[in-house]
C-alpha positions as CSV (number, residue, x, y, z in Angstrom):
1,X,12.0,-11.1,-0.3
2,X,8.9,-12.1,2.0
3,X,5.7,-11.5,1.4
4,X,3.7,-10.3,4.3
5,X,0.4,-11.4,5.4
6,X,-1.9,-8.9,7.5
7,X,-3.9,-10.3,10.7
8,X,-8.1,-9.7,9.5
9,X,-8.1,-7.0,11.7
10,X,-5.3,-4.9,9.6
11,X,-7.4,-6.1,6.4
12,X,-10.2,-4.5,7.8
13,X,-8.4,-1.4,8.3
14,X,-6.6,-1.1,5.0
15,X,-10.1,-2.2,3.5
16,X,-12.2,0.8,6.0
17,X,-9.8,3.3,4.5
18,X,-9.9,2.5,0.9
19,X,-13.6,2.5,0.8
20,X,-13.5,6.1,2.2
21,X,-11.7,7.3,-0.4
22,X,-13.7,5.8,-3.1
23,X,-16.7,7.4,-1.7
24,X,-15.0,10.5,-1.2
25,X,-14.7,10.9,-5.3
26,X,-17.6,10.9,-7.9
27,X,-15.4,10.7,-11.0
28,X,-13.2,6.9,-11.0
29,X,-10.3,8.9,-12.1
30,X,-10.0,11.2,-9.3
31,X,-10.6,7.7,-7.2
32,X,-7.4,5.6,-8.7
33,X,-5.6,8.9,-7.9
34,X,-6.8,9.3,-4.2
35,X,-5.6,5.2,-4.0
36,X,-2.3,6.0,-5.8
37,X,-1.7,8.9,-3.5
38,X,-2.6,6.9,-0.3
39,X,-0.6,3.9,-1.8
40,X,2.6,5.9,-2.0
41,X,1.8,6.9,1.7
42,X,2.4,3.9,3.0
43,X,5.3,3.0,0.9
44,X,6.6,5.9,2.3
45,X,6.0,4.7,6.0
46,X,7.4,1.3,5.3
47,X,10.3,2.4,3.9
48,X,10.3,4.9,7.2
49,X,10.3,1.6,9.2
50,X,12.8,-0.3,6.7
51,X,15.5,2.4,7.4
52,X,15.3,2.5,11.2
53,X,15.1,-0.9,11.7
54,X,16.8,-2.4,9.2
55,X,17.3,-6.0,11.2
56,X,13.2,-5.7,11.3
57,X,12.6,-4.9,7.5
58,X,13.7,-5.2,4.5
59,X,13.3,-4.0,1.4
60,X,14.0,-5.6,-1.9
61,X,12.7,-4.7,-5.5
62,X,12.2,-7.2,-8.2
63,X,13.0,-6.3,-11.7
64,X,10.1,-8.2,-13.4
65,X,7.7,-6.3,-15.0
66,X,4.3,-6.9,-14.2
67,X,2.3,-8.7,-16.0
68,X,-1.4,-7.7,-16.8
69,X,-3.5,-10.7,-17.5
């Protein structure tokens, strides 16, 4: 499995949005929620993506947990 690497412009973006929703929230749990949720949104779109095009994407999950460190 690849690892994909966003243009600075797509950073931006991704970055933009994520800072919205943490000043959105004034408790830090109800902003890890708001990131989970918006996580899991584009999971959902890239898995959207994966199964129409599956010559394009693909989708692979490693069985290692992670690791906190």
């Amino acid at each position: 499995m690849g690892t994909m690497h966003f243009d600075d412009e797509a950073k931006a973006e991704l970055h933009s949005e994520a800072v919205k929703l943490i000043a959105r929230y004034d408790s830090p749990l109800e902003t890890v929620k708001a990131l989970m949720a918006y996580n899991c949104e584009l999971e959902t779109q890239i898995l959207a993506i994966a199964h129409r095009h599956p010559g394009v994407v693909s989708i692979g999950y490693d069985p290692t947990p992670p690791v906190l460190g």
